[in-house]
PAKOLPA-971198 format. One record per residue: residue number from 1; residue in three letters; z, x, y of N, C-alpha, C in turn. Coordinates in steps of 0.05 Angstrom, whole numbers, plus 5000, padded with zeros to 4 digits. Layout:
# PAKOLPA-971198
<NUM; ALA; <Z; X; Y>; <Z; X; Y>; <Z; X; Y>>;
...
# end
This chain:
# PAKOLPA-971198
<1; UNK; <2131; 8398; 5661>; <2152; 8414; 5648>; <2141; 8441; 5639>>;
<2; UNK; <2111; 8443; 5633>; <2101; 8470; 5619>; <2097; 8483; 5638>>;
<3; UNK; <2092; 8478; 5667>; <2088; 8491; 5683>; <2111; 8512; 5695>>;
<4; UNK; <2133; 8486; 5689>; <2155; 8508; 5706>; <2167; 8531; 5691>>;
<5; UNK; <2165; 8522; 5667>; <2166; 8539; 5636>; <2154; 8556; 5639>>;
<6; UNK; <2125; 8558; 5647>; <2105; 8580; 5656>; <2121; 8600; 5670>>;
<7; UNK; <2123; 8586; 5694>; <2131; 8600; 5711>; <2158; 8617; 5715>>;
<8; UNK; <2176; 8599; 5698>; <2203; 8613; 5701>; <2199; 8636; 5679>>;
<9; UNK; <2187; 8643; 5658>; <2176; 8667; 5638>; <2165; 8677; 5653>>;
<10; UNK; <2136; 8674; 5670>; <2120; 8703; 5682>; <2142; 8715; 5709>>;
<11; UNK; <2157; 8703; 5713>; <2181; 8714; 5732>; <2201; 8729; 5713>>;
<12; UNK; <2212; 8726; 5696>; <2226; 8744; 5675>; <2197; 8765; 5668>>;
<13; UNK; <2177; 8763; 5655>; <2156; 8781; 5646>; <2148; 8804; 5662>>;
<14; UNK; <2146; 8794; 5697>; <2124; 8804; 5703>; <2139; 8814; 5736>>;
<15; UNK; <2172; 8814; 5735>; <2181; 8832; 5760>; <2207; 8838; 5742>>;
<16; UNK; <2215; 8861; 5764>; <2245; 8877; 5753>; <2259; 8870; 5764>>;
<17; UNK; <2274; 8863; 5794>; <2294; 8853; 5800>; <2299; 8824; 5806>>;
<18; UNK; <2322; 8817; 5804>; <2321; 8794; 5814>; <2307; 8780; 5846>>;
<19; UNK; <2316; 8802; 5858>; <2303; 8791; 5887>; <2268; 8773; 5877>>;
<20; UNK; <2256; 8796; 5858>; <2221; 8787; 5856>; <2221; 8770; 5842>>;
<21; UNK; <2239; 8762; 5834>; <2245; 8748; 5810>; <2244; 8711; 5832>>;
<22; UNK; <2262; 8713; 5848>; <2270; 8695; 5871>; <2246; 8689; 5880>>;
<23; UNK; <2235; 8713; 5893>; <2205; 8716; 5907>; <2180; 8692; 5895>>;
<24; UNK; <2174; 8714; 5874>; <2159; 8694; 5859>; <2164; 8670; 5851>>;
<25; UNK; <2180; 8657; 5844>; <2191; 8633; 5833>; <2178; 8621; 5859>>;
<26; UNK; <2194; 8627; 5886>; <2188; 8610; 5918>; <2167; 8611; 5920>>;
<27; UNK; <2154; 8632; 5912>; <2119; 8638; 5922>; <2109; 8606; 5906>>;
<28; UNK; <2113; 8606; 5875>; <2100; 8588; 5865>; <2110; 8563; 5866>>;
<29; UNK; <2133; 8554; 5877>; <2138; 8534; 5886>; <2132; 8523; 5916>>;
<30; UNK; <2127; 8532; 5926>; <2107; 8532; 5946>; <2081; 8517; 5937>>;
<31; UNK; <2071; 8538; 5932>; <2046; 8530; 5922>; <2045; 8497; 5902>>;
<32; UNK; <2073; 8500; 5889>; <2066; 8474; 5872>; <2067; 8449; 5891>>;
<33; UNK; <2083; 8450; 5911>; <2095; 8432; 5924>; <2065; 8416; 5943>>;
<34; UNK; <2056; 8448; 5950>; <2037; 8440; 5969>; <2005; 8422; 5952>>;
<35; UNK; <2004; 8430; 5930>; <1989; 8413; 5916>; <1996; 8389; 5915>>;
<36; UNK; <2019; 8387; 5909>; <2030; 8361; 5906>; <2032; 8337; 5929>>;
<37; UNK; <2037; 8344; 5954>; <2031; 8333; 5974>; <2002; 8328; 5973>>;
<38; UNK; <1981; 8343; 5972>; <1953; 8345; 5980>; <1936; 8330; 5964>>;
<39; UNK; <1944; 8320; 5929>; <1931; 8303; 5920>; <1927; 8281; 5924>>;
<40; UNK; <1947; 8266; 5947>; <1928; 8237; 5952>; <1902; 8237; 5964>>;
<41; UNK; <1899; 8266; 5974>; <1883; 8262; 6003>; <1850; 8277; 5986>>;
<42; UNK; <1850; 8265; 5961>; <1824; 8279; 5953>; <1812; 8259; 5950>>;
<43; UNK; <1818; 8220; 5955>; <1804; 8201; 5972>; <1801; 8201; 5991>>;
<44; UNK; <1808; 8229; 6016>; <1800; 8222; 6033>; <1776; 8214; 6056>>;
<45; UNK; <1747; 8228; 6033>; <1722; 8226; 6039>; <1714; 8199; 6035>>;
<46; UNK; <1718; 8191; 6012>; <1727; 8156; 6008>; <1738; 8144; 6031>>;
<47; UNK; <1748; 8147; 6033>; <1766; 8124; 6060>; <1761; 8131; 6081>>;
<48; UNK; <1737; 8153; 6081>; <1732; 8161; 6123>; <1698; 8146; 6113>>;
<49; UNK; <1691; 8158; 6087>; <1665; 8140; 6083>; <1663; 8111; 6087>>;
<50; UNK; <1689; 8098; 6065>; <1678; 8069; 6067>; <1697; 8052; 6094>>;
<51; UNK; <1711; 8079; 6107>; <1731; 8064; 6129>; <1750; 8040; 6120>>;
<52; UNK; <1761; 8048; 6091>; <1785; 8034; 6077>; <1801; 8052; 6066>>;
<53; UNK; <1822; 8040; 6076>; <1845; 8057; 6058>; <1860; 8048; 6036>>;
<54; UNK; <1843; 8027; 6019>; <1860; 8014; 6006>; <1862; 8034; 5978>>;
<55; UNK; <1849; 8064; 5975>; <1851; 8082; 5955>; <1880; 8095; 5962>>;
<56; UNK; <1895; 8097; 5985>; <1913; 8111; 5992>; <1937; 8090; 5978>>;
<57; UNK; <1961; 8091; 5972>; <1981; 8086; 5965>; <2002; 8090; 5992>>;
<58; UNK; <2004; 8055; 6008>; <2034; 8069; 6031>; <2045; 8071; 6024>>;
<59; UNK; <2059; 8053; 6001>; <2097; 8063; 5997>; <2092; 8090; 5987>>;
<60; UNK; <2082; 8109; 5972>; <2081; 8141; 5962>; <2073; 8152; 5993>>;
<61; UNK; <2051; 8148; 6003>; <2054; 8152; 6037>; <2076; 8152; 6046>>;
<62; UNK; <2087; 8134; 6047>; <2112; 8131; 6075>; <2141; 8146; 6062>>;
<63; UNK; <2142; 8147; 6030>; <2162; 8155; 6014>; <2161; 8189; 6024>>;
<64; UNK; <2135; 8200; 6014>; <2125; 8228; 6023>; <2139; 8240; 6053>>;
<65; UNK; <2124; 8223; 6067>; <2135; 8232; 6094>; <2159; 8235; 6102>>;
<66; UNK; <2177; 8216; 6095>; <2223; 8206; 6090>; <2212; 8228; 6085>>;
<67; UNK; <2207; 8244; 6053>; <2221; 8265; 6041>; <2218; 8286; 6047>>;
<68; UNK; <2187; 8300; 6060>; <2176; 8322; 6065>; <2194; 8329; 6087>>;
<69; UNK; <2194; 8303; 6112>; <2216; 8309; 6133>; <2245; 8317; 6135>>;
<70; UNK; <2254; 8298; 6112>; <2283; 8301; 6101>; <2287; 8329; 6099>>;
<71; UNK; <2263; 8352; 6072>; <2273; 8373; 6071>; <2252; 8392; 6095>>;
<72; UNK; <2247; 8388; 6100>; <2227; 8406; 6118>; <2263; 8415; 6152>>;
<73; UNK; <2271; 8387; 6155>; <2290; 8392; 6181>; <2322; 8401; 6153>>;
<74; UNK; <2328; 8399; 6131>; <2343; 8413; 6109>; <2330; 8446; 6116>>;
<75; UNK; <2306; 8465; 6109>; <2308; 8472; 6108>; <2308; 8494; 6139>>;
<76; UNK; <2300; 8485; 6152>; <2303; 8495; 6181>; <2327; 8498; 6177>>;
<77; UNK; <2352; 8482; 6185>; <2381; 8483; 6178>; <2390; 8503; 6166>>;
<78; UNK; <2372; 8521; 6141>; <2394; 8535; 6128>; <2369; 8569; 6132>>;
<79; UNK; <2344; 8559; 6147>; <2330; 8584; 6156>; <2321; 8602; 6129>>;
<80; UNK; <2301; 8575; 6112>; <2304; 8572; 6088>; <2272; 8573; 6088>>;
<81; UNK; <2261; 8594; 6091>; <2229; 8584; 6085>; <2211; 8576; 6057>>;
<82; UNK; <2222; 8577; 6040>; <2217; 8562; 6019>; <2223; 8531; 6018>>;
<83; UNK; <2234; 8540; 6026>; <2254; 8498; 6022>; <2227; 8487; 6062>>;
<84; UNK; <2234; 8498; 6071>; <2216; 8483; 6108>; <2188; 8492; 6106>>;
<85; UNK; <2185; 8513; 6090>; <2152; 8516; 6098>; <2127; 8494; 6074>>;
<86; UNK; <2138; 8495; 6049>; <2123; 8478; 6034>; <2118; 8440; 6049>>;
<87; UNK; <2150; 8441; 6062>; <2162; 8421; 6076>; <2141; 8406; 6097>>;
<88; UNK; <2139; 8429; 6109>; <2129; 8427; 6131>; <2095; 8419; 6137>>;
<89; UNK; <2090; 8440; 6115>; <2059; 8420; 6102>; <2059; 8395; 6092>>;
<90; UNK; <2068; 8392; 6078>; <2073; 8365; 6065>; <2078; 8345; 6082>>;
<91; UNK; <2094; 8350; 6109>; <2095; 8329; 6122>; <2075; 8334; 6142>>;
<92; UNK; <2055; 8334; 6153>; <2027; 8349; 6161>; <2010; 8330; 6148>>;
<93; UNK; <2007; 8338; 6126>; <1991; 8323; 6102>; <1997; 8296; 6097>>;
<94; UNK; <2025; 8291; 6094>; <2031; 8256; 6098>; <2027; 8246; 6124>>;
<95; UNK; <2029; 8249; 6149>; <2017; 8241; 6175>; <1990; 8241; 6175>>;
<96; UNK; <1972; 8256; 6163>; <1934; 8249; 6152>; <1936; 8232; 6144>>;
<97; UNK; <1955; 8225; 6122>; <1952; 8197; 6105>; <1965; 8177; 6118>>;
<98; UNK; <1983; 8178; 6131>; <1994; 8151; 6142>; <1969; 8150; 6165>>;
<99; UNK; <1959; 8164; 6179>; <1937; 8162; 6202>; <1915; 8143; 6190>>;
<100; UNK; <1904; 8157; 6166>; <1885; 8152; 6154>; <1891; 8116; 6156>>;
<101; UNK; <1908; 8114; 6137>; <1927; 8076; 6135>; <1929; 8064; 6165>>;
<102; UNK; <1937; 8067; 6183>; <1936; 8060; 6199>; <1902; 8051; 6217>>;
<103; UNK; <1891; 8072; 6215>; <1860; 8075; 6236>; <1841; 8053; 6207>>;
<104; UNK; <1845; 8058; 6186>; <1831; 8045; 6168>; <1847; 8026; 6153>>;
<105; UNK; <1853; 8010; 6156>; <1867; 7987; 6137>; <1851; 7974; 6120>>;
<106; UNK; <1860; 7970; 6098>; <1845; 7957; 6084>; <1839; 7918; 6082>>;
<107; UNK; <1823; 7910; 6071>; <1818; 7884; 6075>; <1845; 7869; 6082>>;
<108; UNK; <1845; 7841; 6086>; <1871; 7832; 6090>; <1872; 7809; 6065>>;
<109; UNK; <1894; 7801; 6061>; <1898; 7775; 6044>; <1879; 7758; 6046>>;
<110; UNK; <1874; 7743; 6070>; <1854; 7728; 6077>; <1830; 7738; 6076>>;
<111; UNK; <1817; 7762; 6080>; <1798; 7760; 6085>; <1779; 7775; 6051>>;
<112; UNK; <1807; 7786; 6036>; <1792; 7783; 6007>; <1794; 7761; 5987>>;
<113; UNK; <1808; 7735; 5997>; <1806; 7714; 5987>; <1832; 7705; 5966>>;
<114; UNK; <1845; 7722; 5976>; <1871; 7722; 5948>; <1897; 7711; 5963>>;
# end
């Protein structure tokens, strides 16, 4: 919440029209978005090291991907590069992680004893 707080003040502070006003806001939502996607994957030296992916989360995986795709082909539709380009990474970045899950699976029921 403080962030976007941040953000929606240095956009009133720090441009004059509305257009930069728009600008900036998309610039940094961008940027938020794209972090946001990209923090699962800071196990990913972990899971190419120990060749498990049981640090990755699928359902947030597979949830990511529905959504990034959902708005990534939303914003194509409206020729919306704010709304398709953050999109578009994000779903980039969830296909590493579903890869990752797939090529590395983690132990199985049986074979961790549970």
């Amino acid at each position: 919440f403080f962030a976007v707080a941040i953000m929606v003040m240095v956009s009133i502070v720090a441009v004059k029209t509305e257009e930069e006003a728009i600008s900036l806001l998309g610039t940094l939502g961008v940027l938020s978005v794209c972090v946001l996607f990209a923090s699962p994957l800071v196990v990913m030296a972990d899971v190419l090291k120990s060749r498990n992916s049981r640090a990755l989360s699928r359902p947030l995986s597979a949830l990511s991907f529905i959504c990034a795709l959902s708005w990534t082909v939303y914003g194509c539709l409206l020729s919306d590069v704010y709304i398709w380009g953050p999109n578009a990474v994000g779903l980039m970045l969830s296909v590493v992680q579903l890869s990752l899950i797939m090529i590395y699976p983690g132990p199985s029921a049986a074979a961790s004893g549970t």
